[in-house]
C-alpha positions as CSV (number, residue, x, y, z in Angstrom):
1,X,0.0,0.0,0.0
2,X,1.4,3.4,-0.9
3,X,0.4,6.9,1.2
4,X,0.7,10.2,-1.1
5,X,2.3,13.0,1.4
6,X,0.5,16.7,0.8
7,X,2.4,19.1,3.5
8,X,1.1,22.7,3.1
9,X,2.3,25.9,4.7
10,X,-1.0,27.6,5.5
11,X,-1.2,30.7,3.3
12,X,-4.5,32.7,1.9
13,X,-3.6,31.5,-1.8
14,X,-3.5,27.8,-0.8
15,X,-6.6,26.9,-3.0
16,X,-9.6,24.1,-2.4
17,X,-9.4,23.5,-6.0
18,X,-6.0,23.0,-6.7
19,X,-6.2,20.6,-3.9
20,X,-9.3,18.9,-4.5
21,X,-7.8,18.0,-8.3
22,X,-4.4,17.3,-6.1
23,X,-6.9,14.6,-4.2
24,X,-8.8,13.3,-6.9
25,X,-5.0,12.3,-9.0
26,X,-4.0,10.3,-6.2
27,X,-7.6,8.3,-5.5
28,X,-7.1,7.3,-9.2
29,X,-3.8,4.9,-7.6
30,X,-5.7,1.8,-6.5
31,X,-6.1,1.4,-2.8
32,X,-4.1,4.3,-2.4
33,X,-4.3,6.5,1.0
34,X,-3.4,10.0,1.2
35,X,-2.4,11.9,3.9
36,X,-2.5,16.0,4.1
37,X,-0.8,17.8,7.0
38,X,-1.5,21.3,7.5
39,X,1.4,23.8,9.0
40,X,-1.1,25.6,11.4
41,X,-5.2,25.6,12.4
42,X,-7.2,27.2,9.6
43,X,-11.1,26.8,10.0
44,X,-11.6,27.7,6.0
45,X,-8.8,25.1,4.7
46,X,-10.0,22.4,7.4
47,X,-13.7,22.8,6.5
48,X,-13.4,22.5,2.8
49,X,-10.6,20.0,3.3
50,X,-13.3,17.7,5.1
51,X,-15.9,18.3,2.9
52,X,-13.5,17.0,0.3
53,X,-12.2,14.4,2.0
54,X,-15.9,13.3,2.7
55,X,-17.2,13.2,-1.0
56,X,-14.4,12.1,-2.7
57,X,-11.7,10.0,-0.5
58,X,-13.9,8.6,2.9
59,X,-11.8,6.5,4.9
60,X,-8.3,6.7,2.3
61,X,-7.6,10.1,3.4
62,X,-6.1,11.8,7.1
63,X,-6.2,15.3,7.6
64,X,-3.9,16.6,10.2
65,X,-2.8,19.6,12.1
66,X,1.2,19.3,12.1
67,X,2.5,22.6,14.0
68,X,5.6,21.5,12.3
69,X,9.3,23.9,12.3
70,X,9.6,23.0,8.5
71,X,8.9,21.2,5.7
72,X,11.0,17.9,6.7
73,X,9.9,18.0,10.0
74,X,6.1,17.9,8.7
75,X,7.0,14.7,6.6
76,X,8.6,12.9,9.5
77,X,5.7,13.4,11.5
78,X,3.8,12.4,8.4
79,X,6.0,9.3,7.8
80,X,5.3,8.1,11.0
81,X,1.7,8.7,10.9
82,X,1.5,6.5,7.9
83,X,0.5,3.1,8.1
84,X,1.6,1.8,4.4
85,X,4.6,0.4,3.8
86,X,5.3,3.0,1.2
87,X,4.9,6.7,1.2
88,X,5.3,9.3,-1.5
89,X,5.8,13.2,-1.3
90,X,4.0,15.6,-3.5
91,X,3.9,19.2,-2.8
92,X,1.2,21.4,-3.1
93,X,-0.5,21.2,-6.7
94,X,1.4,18.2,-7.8
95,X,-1.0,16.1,-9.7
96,X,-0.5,12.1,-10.1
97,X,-0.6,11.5,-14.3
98,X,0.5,8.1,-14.3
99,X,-1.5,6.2,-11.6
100,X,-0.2,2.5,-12.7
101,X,3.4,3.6,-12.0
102,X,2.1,3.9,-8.3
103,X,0.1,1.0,-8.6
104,X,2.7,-1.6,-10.4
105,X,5.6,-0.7,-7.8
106,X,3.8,-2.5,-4.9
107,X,6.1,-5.7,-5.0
108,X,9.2,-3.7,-6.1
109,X,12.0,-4.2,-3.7
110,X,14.2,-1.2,-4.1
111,X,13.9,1.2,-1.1
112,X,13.6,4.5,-3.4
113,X,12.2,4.1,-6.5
114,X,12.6,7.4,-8.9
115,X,10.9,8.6,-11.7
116,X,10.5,11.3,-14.0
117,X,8.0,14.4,-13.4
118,X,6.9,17.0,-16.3
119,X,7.1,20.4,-15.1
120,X,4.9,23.2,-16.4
121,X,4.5,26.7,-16.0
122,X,6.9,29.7,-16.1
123,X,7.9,29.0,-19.8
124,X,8.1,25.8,-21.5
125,X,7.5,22.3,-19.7
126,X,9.7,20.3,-19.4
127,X,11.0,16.9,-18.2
128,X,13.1,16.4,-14.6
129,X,14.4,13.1,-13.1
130,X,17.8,10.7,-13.9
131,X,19.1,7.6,-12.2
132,X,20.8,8.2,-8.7
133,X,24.4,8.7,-8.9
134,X,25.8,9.3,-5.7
135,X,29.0,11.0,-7.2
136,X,26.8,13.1,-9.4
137,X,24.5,13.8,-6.5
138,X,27.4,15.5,-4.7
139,X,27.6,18.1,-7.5
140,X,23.8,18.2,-8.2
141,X,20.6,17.0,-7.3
142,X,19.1,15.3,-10.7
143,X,16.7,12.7,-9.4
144,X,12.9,13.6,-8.4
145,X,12.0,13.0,-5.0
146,X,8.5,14.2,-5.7
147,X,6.9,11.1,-7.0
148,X,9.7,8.9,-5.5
149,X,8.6,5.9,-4.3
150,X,10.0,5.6,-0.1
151,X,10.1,2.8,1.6
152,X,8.4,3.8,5.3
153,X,10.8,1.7,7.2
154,X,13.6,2.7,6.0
155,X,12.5,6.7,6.3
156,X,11.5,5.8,10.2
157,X,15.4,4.4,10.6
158,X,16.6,7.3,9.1
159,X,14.5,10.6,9.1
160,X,15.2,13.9,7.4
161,X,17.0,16.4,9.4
162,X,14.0,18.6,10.0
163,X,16.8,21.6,10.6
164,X,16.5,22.4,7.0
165,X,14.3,24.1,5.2
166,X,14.8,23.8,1.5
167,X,17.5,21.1,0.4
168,X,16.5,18.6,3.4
169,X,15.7,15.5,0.8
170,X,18.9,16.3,-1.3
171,X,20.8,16.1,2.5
172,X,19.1,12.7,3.1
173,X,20.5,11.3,-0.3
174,X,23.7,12.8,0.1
175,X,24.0,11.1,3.8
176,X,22.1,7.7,2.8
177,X,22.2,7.1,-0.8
178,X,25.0,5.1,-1.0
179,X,23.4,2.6,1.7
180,X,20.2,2.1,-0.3
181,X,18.8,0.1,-2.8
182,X,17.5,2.5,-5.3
183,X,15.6,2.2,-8.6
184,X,14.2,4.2,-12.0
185,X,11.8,4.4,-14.1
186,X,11.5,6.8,-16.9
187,X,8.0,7.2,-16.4
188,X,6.4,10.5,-15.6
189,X,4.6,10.1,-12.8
190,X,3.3,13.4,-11.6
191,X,3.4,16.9,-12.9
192,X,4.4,19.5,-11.0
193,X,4.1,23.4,-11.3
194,X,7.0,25.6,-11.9
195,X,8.4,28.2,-8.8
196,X,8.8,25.9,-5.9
197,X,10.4,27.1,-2.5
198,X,13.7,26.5,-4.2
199,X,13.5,28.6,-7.3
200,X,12.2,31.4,-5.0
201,X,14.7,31.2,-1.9
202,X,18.4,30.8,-4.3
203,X,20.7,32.6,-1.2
204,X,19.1,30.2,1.7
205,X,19.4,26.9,-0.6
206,X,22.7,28.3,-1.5
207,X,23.7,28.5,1.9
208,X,22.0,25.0,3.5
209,X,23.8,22.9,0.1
210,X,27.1,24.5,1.5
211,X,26.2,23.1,5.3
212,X,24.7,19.8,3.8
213,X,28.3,19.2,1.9
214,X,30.2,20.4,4.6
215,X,28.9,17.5,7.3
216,X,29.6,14.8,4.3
217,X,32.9,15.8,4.4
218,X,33.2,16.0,7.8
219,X,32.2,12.5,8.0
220,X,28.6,13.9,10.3
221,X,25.6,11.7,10.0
């Protein structure tokens, strides 16, 4: 069984559409759950979330008030609220275009399984999402974690470091790639908009790949 991971940061543009169409792409993976964690308390997200929830996903969907200190704290928390044995991270208005990818991976016995994601907006869409190279990872990240297949055990072993805010899943392959069994597919999986977190914060993701390669070096876990 696989869990889909939605983490918002509460803001007044977080839309009940986008998220209801977010929902909808993930019911579409067979006996998939989902699980959507909200930063802070927000009466008009947590009433239309439950409506949602109530017409289109009854008893596959948890809706939870996280009070999380950043994004990779807010999927640890939602890793270990899971209760698949796989878990995947989207972020807000992701959108699951190749359900059987989800679907066929059940048995697979890699502990990260990658795929490719189209992303639109801002310009020309385009493709993301090569093999993992640990070498090449050093330089640059180049595989998708959103749509990467986890497996929840391993993730529970060894969580993100919920210290940072941007480049937390890049740390996590930079520390743990080299001990995991990890596959790809070329598959696009999901599609994803344009002007993430990253794109918009260059100085601070600067700064935390600088810390994140500085502790490999140093030999830190």
């Amino acid at each position: 069984m696989i869990t889909f991971v939605i983490c918002i940061k509460v803001a007044s543009e977080v839309s009940l559409e986008i998220l209801s169409t977010q929902l909808a792409s993930c019911m579409a993976v067979q006996g998939a759950r989902v699980f959507i964690g909200l930063s802070t308390n927000d009466s008009r997200l947590e009433e239309g979330l439950s409506a949602l929830i109530e017409g289109r996903a009854r008893g596959r969907c948890t809706l939870a008030i996280l009070h999380d200190r950043s994004l990779y704290d807010a999927w640890n928390i939602a890793v270990a609220s899971a209760c698949s044995e796989r878990v995947v991270f989207l972020g807000y208005g992701d959108v699951v275009i190749c359900p059987t990818f989800f679907s066929d991976q059940r048995d697979s016995t890699c502990d990260v399984m990658f795929s490719r994601v189209l992303i639109h907006g801002l310009g020309k869409a385009r493709m993301f999402g090569r093999p993992f190279r640990p070498w090449r990872h050093l330089l640059a990240q180049e595989v998708a974690i959103v749509g990467a297949i986890f497996s929840r055990a391993l993730l529970l072993k060894k969580p993100f470091d919920a210290d940072f805010r941007i480049v937390g899943d890049y740390d996590w392959l930079l520390r743990n790639g080299r001990h995991v069994r990890t596959g790809y597919s070329r598959t696009v999986s999901v599609a994803m908009p344009a002007g993430g977190l990253s794109e918009r914060n260059g100085a601070i993701r600067r700064n935390e790949l600088r810390r994140a390669r500085k502790r490999l070096l140093l030999g830190r876990k």
